[in-house]
N, C-alpha and C positions, 0 to 999 in steps of 0.2 A: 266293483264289489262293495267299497263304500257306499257306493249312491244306493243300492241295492239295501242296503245293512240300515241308511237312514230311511229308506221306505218303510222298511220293518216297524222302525220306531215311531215315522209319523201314523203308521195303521193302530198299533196298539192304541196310541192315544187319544186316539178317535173311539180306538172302539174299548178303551176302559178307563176314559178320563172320567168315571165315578167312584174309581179308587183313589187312597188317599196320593197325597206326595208324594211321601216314603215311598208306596208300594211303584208309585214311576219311574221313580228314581233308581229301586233298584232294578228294575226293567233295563231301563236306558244301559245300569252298569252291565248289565249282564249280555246284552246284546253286543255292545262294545267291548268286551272283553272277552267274547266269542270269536269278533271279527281279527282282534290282535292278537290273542293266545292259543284258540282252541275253546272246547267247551272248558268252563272253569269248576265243575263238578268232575272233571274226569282224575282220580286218583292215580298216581303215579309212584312207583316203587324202584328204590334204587339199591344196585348190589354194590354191599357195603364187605363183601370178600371176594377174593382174588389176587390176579397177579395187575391188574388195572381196574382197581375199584373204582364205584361212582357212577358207571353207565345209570341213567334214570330209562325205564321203561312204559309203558302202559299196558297193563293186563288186558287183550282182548278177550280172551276165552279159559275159564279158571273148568268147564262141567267138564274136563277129565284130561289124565296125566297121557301125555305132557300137552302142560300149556302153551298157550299161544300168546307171544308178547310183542310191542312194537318198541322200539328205540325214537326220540326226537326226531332222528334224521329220517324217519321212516321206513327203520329196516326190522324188518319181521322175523322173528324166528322162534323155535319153541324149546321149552324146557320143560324138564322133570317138574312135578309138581315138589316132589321131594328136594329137590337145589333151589328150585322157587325159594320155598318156605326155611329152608336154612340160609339161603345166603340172600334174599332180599329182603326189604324191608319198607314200610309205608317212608316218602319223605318227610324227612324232619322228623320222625319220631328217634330216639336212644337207637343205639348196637342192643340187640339183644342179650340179657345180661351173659348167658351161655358164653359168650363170645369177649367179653369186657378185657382177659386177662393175656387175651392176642389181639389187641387193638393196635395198632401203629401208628394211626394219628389223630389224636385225642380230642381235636376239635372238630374232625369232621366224623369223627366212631367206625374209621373203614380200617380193615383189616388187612394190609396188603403181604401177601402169600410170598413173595420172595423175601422182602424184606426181615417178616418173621423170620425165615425161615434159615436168616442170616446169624439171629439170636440164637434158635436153638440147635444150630451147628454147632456152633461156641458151645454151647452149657452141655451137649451131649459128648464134646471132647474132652470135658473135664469128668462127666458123667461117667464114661466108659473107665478110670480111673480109680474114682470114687465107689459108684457100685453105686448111686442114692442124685436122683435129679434137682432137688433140694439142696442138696449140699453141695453138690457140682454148682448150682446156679449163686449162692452165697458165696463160695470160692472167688469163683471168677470176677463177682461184682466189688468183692472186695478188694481181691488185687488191683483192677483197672484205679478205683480210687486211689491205692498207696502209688501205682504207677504214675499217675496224673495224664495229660494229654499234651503236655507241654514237649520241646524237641528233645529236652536229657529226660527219659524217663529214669525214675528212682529204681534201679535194680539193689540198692546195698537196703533203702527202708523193706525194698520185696524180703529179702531173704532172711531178713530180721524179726519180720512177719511170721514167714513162713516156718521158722525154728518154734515157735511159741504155739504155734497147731498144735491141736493133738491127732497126728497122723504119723503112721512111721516113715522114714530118712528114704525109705526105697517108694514107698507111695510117691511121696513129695520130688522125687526126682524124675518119676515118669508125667509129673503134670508140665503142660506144653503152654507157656505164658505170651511166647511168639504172636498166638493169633491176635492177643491183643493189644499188639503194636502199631497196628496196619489199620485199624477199625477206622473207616467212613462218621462222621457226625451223626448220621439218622439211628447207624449201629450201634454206635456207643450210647446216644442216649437212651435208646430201649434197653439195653441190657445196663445202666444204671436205675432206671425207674421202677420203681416201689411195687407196681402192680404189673408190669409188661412179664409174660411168662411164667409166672404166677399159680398153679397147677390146683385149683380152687380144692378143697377138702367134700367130701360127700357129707351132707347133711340130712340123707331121710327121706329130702321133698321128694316130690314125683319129678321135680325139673330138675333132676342131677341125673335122669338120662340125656340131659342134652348137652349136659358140661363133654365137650368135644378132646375124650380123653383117648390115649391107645390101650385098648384092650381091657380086660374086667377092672375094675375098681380093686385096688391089693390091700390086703389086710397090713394092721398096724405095724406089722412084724415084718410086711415087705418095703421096699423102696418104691417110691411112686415113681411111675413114668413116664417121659416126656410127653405135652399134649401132641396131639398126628397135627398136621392142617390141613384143612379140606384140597382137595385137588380143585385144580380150575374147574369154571363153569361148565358144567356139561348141559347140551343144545344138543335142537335139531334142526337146522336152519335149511329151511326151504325155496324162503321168497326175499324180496327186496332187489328185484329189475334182474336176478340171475335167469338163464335159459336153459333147465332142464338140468339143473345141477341141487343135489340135494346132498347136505353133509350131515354129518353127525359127531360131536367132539366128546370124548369119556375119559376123562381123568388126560392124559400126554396122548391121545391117541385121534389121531382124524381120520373118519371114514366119509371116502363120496362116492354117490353112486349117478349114474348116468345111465339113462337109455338110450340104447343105441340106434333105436328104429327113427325115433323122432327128426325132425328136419325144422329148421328156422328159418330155409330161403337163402338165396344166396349170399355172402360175403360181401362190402363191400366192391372186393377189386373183383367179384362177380365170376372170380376163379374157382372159389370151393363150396360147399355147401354147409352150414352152420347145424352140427348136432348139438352142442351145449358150449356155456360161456358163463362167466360169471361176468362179463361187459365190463371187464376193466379190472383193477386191484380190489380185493374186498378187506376189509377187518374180520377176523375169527371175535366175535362177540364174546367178552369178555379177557381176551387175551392182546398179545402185543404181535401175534403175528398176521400178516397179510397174504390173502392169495389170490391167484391170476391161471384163470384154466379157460384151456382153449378145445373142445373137439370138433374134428369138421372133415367129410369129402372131400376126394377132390379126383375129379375123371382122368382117369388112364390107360393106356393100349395097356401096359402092363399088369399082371393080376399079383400083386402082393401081397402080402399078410409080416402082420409081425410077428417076430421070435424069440423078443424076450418079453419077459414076465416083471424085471424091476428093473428100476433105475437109482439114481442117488436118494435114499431114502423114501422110495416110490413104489409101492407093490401093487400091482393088479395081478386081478383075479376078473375073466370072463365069465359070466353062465350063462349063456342063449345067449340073449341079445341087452342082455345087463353088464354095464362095467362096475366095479368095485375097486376102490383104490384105498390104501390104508396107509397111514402115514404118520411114525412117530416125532411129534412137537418137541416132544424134550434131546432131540439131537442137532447139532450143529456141524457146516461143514466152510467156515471159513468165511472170510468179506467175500463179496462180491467184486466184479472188476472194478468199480468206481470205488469201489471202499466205502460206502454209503450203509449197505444193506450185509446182514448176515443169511447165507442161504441155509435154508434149514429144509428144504427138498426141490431136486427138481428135474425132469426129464432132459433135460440140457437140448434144451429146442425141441422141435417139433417130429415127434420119436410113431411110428406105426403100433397101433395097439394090437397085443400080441394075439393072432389068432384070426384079427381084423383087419381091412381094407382102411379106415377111418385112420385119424390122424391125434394125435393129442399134443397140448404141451401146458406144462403146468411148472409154475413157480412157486414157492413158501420162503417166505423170507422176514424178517424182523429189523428194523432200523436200529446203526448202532444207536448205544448211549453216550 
């Protein structure tokens, strides 16, 4: 390939050594940084929200929703035009300011979804108190300072505090100070910092539809409320070396679907027949779970069919010769045998799809932390 890549470059120079230097020069660079990167005009956009921001992509196909994106490693999948354009971003360009005041780390501008979402648990339990998100979130940030982070926290400076509120004696008794005993480094310091959670004021523009708040904008007389955060990524991921296996993720919720007619030849141990596989463990694009689906044949004097419908966090649905399987992300059912992995769905081996002669098995699972 090299030798190939410097042929390139002794041709050009033959045939436009009546340009200047420069103009070879950058020839040569560009050739050469073709062969080590990729093309170096090709734009590349990275999602700066989620539960595992930072994925960089390349936009293959923007002429209609949803798009079609590739990942570095070369795994292709598509998305909403509309998740595109909110949650990714050119690299190296700012967070879009919409987004500045759920940042979570401020020098790379990515917005990570649980960790938010650690803050405004906190400020919504003071919130639900209070009646007012503002005042919930000053409470709390106040207390945690008079508390410190040190091993005695200051309970006698707390209550000393707390008498000189102007709140009544029964308010002030139902406020829960516990949670911020327990608080993680990354937690505390967003819910000390200045702008983290921050619930921006409507100013007029036309870009305060984008301020990413929950529900109508409330007059001066209501209490503002807590911003939402976007749900993970939602995709429709089709390609990247899987066999007949197509998903689709929306907000905690995984849909696949499988053709049942299709065939991939035999197996290797040449015992069953390959209908669909994702060829090994995959990553859910954009999230922290991974998955591993198996469907396949396999010849029998016996005529079986399967007779359930779900399994541990597993639903199918047959229609003709289409499987559907729908599977909620946001549940959990325990370590795994090795203690390694959380299962978060799975047929528990290789289970008859119901209605069907074919075979499935399917794993969902996320690595502890």
């Amino acid at each position: 390939m090299l030798r190939k890549n410097w042929r390139r470059v002794q041709h050009c120079q033959r045939s436009f050594q009546f340009f200047s230097l420069d103009l070879r020069l950058v020839l040569l660079y560009y050739i050469g940084f073709s062969y080590l990167k990729g093309d170096p005009m090709t734009r590349h956009y990275q999602q700066f929200l989620g539960s595992k921001p930072g994925i960089l992509v390349e936009l293959l196909d923007d002429s209609a929703s949803p798009y079609r994106v590739r990942t570095q490693e070369g795994f292709e999948f598509f998305i909403s035009a509309d998740d595109f354009r909110n949650y990714y971003k050119v690299e190296g360009d700012p967070t879009p300011q919409a987004w500045s005041h759920l940042v979570t780390d401020f020098d790379k501008g990515f917005v990570h979804s649980r960790k938010m979402a650690e803050v405004i648990e906190i400020i919504r339990s003071f919130e639900s108190v209070l009646q007012d998100f503002d005042k919930a979130r000053s409470v709390a940030r106040d207390a945690l300072k008079i508390l410190g982070d040190g091993p005695n926290p200051a309970f006698s400076k707390l209550q000393a505090w707390l008498q000189e509120l102007p709140l009544k004696q029964t308010v002030i008794s139902k406020l829960d100070f516990s949670k911020l005993m327990h608080l993680d480094k990354d937690t505390r310091d967003l819910l000390l910092s200045e702008t983290s959670a921050v619930v921006p004021l409507p100013t007029g523009s036309p870009d305060d539809r984008e301020i990413p708040l929950q529900g109508v904008q409330p007059s001066k007389s209501e209490p503002r409320s807590a911003p939402k955060l976007a749900r993970k990524i939602a995709g429709k991921v089709v390609r990247g070396g899987m066999k007949n296996v197509e998903m689709e993720i929306s907000g905690d919720t995984l849909k696949i679907r499988v053709d049942l007619l299709k065939e991939f030849g035999p197996s290797k141990s040449g015992k069953t027949t390959i209908v669909a596989s994702t060829e090994g463990s995959r990553s859910l694009p954009g999230r922290d779970e991974k998955i591993g689906l198996n469907v396949y044949k396999q010849e029998s004097d016996k005529l079986l069919k399967g007779r359930r419908r779900s399994f541990k966090n597993v639903d199918m649905d047959v229609q003709g010769d289409s499987l559907e399987i729908a599977i909620d992300l946001s549940k959990e059912f325990g370590s795994s045998k090795s203690g390694k992995t959380i299962i978060v769905a799975s047929t528990e081996g290789n289970q008859l799809i119901y209605g069907r002669e074919e075979k499935i098995g399917l794993n969902v699972y996320k690595k502890v932390e």
